[in-house]
C-alpha positions as CSV (number, residue, x, y, z in Angstrom):
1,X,59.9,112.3,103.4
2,X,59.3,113.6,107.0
3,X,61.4,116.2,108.4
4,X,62.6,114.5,111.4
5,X,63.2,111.4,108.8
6,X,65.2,113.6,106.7
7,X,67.2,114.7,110.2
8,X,68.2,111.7,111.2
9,X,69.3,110.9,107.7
10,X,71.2,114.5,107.2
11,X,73.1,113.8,111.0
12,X,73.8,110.3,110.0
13,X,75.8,111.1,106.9
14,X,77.3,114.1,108.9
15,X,78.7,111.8,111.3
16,X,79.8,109.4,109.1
17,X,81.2,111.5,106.6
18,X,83.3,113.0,109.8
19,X,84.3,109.2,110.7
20,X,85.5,108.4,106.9
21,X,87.3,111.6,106.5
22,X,89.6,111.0,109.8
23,X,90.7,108.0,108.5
24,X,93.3,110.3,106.0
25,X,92.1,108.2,102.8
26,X,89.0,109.3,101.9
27,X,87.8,113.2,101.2
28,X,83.9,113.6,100.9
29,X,83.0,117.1,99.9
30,X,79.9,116.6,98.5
31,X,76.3,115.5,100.6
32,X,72.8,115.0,99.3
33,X,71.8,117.6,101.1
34,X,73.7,120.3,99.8
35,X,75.0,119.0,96.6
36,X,72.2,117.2,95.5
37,X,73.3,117.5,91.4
38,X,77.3,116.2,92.4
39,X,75.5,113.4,94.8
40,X,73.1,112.2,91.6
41,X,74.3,109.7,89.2
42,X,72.5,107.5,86.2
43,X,72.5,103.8,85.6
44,X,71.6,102.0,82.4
45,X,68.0,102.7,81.5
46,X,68.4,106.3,82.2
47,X,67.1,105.7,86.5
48,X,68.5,108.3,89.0
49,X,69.9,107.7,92.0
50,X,71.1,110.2,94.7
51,X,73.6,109.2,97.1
52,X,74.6,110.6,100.5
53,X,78.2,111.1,100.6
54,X,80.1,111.5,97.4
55,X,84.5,112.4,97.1
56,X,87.3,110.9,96.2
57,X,90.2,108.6,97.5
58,X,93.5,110.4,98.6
59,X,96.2,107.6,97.5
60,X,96.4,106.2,94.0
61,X,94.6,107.1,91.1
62,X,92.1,109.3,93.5
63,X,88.9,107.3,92.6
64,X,85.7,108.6,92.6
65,X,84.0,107.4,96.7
66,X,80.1,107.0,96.6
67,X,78.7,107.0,100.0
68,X,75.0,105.4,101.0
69,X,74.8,105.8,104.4
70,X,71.8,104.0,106.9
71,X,71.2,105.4,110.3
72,X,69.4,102.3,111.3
73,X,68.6,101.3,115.0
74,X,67.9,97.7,114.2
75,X,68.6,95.4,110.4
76,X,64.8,96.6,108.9
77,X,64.8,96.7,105.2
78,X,68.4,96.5,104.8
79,X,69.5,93.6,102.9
80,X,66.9,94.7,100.4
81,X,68.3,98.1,100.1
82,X,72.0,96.7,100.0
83,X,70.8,94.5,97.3
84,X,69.6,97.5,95.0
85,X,72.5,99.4,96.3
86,X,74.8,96.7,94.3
87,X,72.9,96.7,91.0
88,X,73.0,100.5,91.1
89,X,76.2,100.4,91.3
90,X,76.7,97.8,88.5
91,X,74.3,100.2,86.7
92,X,76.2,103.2,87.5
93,X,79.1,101.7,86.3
94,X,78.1,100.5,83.2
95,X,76.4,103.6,82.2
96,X,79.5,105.2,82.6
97,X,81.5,102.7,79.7
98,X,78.4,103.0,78.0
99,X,78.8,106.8,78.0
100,X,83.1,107.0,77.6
101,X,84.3,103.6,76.5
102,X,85.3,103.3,80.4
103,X,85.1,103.5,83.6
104,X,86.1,106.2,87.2
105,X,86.2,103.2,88.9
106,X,84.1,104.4,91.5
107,X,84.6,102.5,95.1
108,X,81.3,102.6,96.3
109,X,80.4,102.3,100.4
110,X,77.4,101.4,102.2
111,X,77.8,102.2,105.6
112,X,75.1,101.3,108.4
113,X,74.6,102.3,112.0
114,X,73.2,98.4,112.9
115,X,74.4,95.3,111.4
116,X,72.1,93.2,109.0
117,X,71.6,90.0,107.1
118,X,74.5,88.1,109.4
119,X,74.3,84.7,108.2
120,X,75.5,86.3,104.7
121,X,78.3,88.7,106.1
122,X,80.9,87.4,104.5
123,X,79.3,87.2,101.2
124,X,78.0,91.1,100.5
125,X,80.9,92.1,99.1
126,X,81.2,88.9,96.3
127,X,80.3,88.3,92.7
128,X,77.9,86.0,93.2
129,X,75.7,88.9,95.9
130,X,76.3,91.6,93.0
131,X,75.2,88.8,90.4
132,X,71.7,88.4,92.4
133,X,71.6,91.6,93.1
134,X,71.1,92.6,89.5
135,X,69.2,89.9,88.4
136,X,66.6,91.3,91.2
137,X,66.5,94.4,90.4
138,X,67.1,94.4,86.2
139,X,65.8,98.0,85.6
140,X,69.7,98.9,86.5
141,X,71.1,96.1,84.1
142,X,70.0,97.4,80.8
143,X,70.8,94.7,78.4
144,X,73.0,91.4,78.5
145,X,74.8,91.2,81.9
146,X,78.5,91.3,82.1
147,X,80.1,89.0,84.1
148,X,83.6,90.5,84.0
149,X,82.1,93.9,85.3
150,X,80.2,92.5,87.5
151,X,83.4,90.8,89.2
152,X,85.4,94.2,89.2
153,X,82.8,96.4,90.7
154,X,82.1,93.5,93.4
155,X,86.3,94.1,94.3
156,X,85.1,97.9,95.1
157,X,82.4,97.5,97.2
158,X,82.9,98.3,100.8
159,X,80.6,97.2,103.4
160,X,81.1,99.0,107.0
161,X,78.9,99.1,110.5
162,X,79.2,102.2,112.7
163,X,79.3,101.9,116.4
164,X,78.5,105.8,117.8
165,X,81.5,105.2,120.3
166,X,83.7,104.9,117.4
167,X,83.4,109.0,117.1
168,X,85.0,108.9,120.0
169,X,87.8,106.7,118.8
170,X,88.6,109.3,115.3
171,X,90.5,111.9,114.7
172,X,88.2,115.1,115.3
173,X,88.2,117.5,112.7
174,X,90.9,120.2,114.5
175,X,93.3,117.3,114.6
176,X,92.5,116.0,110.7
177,X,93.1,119.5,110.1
178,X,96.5,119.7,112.1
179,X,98.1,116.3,110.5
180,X,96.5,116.4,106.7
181,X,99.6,118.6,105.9
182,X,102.1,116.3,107.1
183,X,100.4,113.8,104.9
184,X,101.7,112.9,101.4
185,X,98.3,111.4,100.5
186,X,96.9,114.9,100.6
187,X,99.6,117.0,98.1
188,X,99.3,119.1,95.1
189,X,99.1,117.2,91.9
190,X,100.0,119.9,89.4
């Protein structure tokens, strides 16, 4: 990959992991650039794929957060990356019950600078985009597909645009650090 490819990537994911984290709910530690092993995960038939941005939740059961970010300027190849995006993430998961007889339960994120594939907006996040999703990309499927998994990861997939100006709109990182004690989504578990 270029350099100045891999720079706009590595300041995208920067940003965005910045953006998440001042929401309170979400902590990313880990980035592809740094943490390449932590940002790598397996899907059915052994493939690889390393994300950008990987943490956890803060509130709940402090699920596992999987992070693609796209610093696009206009839609491009997006819907065709989104689509292997979801049968990854079917993969992923699936690989994982395959592995431990369950599930982390991962939420899993795209985030994208620019907008793409409008006239299906509504529709990314459904069953039925996850179900085509893997049937176009079946190297993440493995075997028979499973409709009931399918449905659950499809209710953990979060798709979110990033205006620049919102940066301007977070929490920056003194501030995150001056409320996250105040917090109770951010206290000692043990």
């Amino acid at each position: 990959m270029p350099e100045d490819v891999q720079e706009i990537g590595r300041e995208g994911a920067a940003t965005l992991k910045r953006w998440l984290e001042a929401t309170t709910y979400i902590e990313l530690p880990f980035d592809a650039y740094n943490n390449k092993i932590d940002c790598t995960f397996f899907t059915l038939g052994d493939k690889k794929k390393q994300f950008d941005l990987v943490g956890h939740m803060l509130t709940g059961k402090k699920a596992p957060v999987i992070v693609e970010c796209k610093r696009y300027s206009s839609p491009g190849r997006q819907y065709q990356e989104f689509k292997k995006f979801l049968a990854i993430a079917y993969g992923h998961t699936a690989k994982e019950i395959e592995d431990h007889n369950s599930s982390r339960e991962s939420h899993y994120f795209w985030v994208t600078f620019h907008p793409f594939n409008l006239d299906n907006w509504v529709k990314l996040e459904t069953y039925d985009h996850m179900k085509m999703a893997v049937d176009e990309n079946p190297e993440y499927r493995g075997g028979q597909f499973n409709e009931a998994l399918a449905h659950e990861i499809a209710g953990r997939i979060t798709v979110l645009v990033f205006n620049p100006k919102q940066e301007a709109l977070s929490l920056t990182r003194t501030e995150l650090e001056t409320i996250r004690p105040h917090l109770v989504r951010k206290v000692k578990t043990l």
